[in-house]
N, C-alpha and C positions, 0 to 999 in steps of 0.2 A: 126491889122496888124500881118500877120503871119512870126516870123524869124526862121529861122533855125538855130542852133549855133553847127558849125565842131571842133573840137580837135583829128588832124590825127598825129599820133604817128609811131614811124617806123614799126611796126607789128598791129597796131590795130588803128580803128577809134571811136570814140562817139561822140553822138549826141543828140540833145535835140529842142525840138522844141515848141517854145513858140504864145502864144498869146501876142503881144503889146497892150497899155503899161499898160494890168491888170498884165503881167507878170505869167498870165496862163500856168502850162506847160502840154501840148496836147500828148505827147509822149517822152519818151527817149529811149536809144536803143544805141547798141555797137556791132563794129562786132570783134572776137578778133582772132592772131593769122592770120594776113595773108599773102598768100604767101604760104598756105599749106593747103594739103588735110584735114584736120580735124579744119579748121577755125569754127567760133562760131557766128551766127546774134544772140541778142538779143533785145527784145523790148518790152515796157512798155508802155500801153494808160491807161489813167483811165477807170473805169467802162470794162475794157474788160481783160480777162486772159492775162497771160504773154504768149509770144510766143519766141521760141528759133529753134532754125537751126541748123545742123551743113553740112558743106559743101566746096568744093575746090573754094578758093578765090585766083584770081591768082594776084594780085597787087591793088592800093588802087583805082582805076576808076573801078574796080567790085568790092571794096568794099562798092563806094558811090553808083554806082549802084543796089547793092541788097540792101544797106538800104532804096533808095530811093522808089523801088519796094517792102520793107517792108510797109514804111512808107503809100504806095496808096493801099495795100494792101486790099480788102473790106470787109475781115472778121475779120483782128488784125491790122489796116492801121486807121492814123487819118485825112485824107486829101483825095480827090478823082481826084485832079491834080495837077499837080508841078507848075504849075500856080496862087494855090493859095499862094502859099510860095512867098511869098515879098520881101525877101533879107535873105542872107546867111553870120553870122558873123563866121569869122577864126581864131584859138587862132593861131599865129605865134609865133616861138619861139626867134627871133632873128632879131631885125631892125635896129641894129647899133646906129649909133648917128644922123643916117634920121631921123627917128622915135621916136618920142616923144612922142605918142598919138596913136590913132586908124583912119587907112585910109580908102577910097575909093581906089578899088583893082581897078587898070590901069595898060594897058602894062608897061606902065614906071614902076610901084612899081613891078613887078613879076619881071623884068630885075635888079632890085634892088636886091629884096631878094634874089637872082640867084646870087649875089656878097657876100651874106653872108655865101654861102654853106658853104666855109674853116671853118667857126667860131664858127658853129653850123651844120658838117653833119652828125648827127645822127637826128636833128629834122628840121631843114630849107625843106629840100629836101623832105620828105614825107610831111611837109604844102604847101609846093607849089605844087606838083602833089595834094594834094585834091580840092585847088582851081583852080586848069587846069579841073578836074576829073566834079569839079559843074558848071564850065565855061559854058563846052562842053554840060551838061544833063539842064542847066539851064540857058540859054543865055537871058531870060527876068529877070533875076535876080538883086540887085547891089548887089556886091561882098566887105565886111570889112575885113578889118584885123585888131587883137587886138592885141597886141606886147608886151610878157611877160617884154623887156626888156625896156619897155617903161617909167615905170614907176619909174626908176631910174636915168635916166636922167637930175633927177633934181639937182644931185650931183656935186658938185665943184671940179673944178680940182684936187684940193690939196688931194680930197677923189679918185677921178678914175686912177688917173695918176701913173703907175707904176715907181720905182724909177731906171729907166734903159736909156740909150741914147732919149733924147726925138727925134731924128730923127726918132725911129720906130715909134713911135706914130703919126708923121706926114706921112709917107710913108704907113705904115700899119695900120694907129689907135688903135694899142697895147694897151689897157689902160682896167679897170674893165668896165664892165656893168651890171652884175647882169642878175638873172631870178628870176621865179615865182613871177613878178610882179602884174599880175592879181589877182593872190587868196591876195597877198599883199595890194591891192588895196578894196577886199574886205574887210579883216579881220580890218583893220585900221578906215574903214568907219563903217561895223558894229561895232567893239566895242565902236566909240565916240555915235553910237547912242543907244546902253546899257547903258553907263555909261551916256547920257544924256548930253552930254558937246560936244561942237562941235570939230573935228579933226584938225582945226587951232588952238586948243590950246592945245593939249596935246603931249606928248611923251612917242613914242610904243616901244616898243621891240615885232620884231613877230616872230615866231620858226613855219617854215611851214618843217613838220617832218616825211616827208614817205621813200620809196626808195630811191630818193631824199632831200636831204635837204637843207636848205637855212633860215641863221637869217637877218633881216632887221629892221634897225632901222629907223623910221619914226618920224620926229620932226615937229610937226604945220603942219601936213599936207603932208610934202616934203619928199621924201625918199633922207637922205644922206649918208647913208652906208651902203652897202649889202655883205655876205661873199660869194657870188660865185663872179669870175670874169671875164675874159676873156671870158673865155667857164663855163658851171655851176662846171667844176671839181674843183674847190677850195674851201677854205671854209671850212667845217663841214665834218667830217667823216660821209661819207655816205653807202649805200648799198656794193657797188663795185668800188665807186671812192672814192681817195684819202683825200679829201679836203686840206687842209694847210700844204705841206712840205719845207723842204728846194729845192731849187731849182737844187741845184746841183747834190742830190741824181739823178736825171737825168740822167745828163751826168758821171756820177758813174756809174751806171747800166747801163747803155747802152756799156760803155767802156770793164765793168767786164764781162757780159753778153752777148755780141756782140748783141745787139739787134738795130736794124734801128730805124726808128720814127714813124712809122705804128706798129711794135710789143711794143713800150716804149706806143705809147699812147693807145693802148689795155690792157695793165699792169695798167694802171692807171685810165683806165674809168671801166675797166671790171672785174678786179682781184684786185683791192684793196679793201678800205673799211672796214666793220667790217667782209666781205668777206676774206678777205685777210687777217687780223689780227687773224680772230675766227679758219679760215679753215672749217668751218661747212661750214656754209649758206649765202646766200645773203639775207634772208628772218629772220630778228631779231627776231620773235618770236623765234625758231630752236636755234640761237644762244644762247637767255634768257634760254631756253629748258637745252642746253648744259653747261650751264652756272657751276653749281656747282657738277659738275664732271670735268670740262674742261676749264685749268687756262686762256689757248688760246682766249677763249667764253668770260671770264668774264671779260678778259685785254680789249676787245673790246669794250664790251658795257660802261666799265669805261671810255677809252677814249674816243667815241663817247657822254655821257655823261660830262666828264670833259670840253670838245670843247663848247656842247652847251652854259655851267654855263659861260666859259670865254666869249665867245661871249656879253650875257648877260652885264658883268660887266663892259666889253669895250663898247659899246654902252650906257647903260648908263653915262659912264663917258663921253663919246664923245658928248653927248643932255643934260650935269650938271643937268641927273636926271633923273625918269623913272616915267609916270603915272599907265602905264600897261603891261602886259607881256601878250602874247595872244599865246596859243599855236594851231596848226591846219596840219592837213595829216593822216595818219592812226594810226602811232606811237604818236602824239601830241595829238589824238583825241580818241584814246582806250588805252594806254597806262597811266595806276594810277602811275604804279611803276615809269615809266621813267620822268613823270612830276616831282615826290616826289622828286628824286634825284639829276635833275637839278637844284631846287631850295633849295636844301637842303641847306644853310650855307649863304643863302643871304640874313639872314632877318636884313641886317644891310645895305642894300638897300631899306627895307620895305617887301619886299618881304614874306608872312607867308601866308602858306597853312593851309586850313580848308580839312582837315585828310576826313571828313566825305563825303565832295564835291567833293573832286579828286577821291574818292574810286567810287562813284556813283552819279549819280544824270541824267539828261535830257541830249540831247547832245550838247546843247547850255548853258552853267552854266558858274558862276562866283566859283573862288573855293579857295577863301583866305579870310583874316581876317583882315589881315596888311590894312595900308596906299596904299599899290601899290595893285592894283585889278590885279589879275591873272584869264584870261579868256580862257574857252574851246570853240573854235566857229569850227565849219565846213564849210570847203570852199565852196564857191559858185561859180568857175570861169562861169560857162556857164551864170547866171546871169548879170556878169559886162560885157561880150562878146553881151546880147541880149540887154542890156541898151545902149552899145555903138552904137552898127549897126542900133536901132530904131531912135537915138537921130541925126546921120549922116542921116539917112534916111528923115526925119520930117523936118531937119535945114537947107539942100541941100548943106550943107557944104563938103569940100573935105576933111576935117580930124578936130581930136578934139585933142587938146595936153593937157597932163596930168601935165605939169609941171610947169605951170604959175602961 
């Protein structure tokens, strides 16, 4: 069975297309930058040269369009009709508290996630135009969606529920949900099966560490605390957003500032961060770069580092204990230095780095000594996307919930 697996993003699409259930991957491929003259198709088949493009992509249904015409392509193309493609799974970024699990796309879920825009319009609104976009070019298709925030769902009130009038939360369902549950979803499953012990019995801490970020604590399986909330701005200092401030600072600067709630939540998704604290870059290597010439640079990555460690030690105490610490994103997964420092001072959680494994080693490595296994794994979202969409496909089922 051949799946296609989408992750459309406000400027760029990727894509990967598997063989079910050897889980063969037949091509991948990304188109980036769209929306403008100098867009970028890329793609990747085995046994054949890489082939790249560049070209005016004018919104994301000619984005899926040229990769779909990449993909049939019959000199760099791993398929000879869209026909052969069996189903198309969707990373979504936001399902609310509908969503527990990974669906079957029906008018009714599109009219759904179309109520999530406020919550998430930066990513709702470009997932949903790609699955309009494979609708339209693929009408013999079934259509999944896989829902970053699915996989936290399994949290108790007492963890999601902000401490404010609970009428918003009935009227608006104000309350945490969390992202990057997918690669979460991954990295928890692969590490119990490194360590050889099943995921019903241990307890994670995962640090998913790129322009984004997000810690999550994983106990016997169940995610019950993640630091993004509402929307992913909370939380960890990240590239350009804020993660965890006081709330009022808000309405302070907005006050001082004369700023609306379209220029406050631009300040805060877009200009904050180690962005905002360094004044460099939004891209932390630059920042690291500037670091010891520029106290600005290295106040940033201290406190982006400081956040991560607490996180850490609040989660463990919150699961009376930690089996492993899994780090993963481009900063969790190349970054020696930034591992080293987060975990500097916690080896009275067990927590002890092997010096020689964090500096190098394979990209998939264990890299401590201690009691508590500290693991480097590399996320696999398009995997748990091609798992879910074959496993909906095969069981005729109309959805699979991740939280029981």
């Amino acid at each position: 069975m051949r799946i296609l697996v989408l992750n459309t993003g406000s400027s760029s699409l990727k894509y990967r297309l598997f063989d079910m259930p050897a889980e063969r991957v037949l091509a991948r491929g990304s188109v980036e930058r769209i929306g403008r003259e100098d867009a970028v198709i890329k793609q990747t088949v085995p046994s054949l040269p890489p082939f790249s493009r560049t070209c005016f992509v004018a919104d994301h249904e000619q984005a899926i369009s040229l990769a779909f015409d990449t993909l049939l392509d019959p000199e760099v193309g791993a398929v000879k009709d869209l026909r052969d493609i069996d189903a198309v799974g969707h990373r979504v970024v936001h399902g609310g508290e509908i969503y527990t699990g990974s669906v079957r796309i029906t008018d009714d879920v599109l009219r759904t996630l179309q109520d999530f825009f406020e919550l998430a319009p930066l990513h709702n609104p470009p997932n949903v135009a790609g699955i309009r976009a494979c609708q339209k070019l693929m009408p013999h298709a079934l259509m999944v969606a896989v829902f970053d925030s699915g996989f936290h769902q399994a949290m108790p009130p007492a963890h999601f529920l902000y401490a404010i009038p609970y009428e918003f939360y009935e009227k608006y369902r104000v309350r945490r949900y969390g992202f990057h549950g997918i690669t979460f979803r991954y990295m928890t499953g692969r590490v119990a099966r490194l360590m050889g012990r099943p995921v019903s019995e241990l307890k994670i801490v995962s640090l998913m560490l790129g322009s984004g970020t997000t810690a999550n604590a994983c106990c016997h399986g169940r995610s019950i605390d993640v630091s993004t909330g509402l929307t992913p701005t909370e939380g960890l200092v990240q590239s350009t957003r804020c993660g965890d401030i006081d709330p009022l600072t808000v309405t302070f600067l907005m006050r001082k500032e004369g700023l609306d709630p379209d220029a406050m939540d631009s300040l805060l998704n877009q200009r904050s961060g180690w962005l905002g604290i360094s004044g460099v870059s939004s891209d932390f290597r630059e920042v690291e770069a500037a670091a010891q010439d520029n106290p600005r640079a290295q106040a940033a990555i201290d406190a982006f580092v400081y956040r991560c460690r607490k996180y850490v030690g609040a989660y463990a105490a919150a699961m009376g204990g930690i089996d492993a610490l899994v780090f993963s994103g481009g900063l969790g997964e190349h970054s020696a230095h930034v591992r080293a420092k987060i975990c500097h001072n916690l080896e009275f959680l067990g927590i002890v780095l092997d010096t020689a494994a964090n500096s190098d080693g394979p990209p998939e490595r264990c890299i401590s000594t201690g009691p508590v296994q500290v693991w480097v794994i590399p996320t696999d979202e398009e995997i748990v996307i091609a798992r879910d969409t074959y496993h909906l496909a095969q069981s005729g089922k109309s959805s699979i919930s991740h939280v029981d």
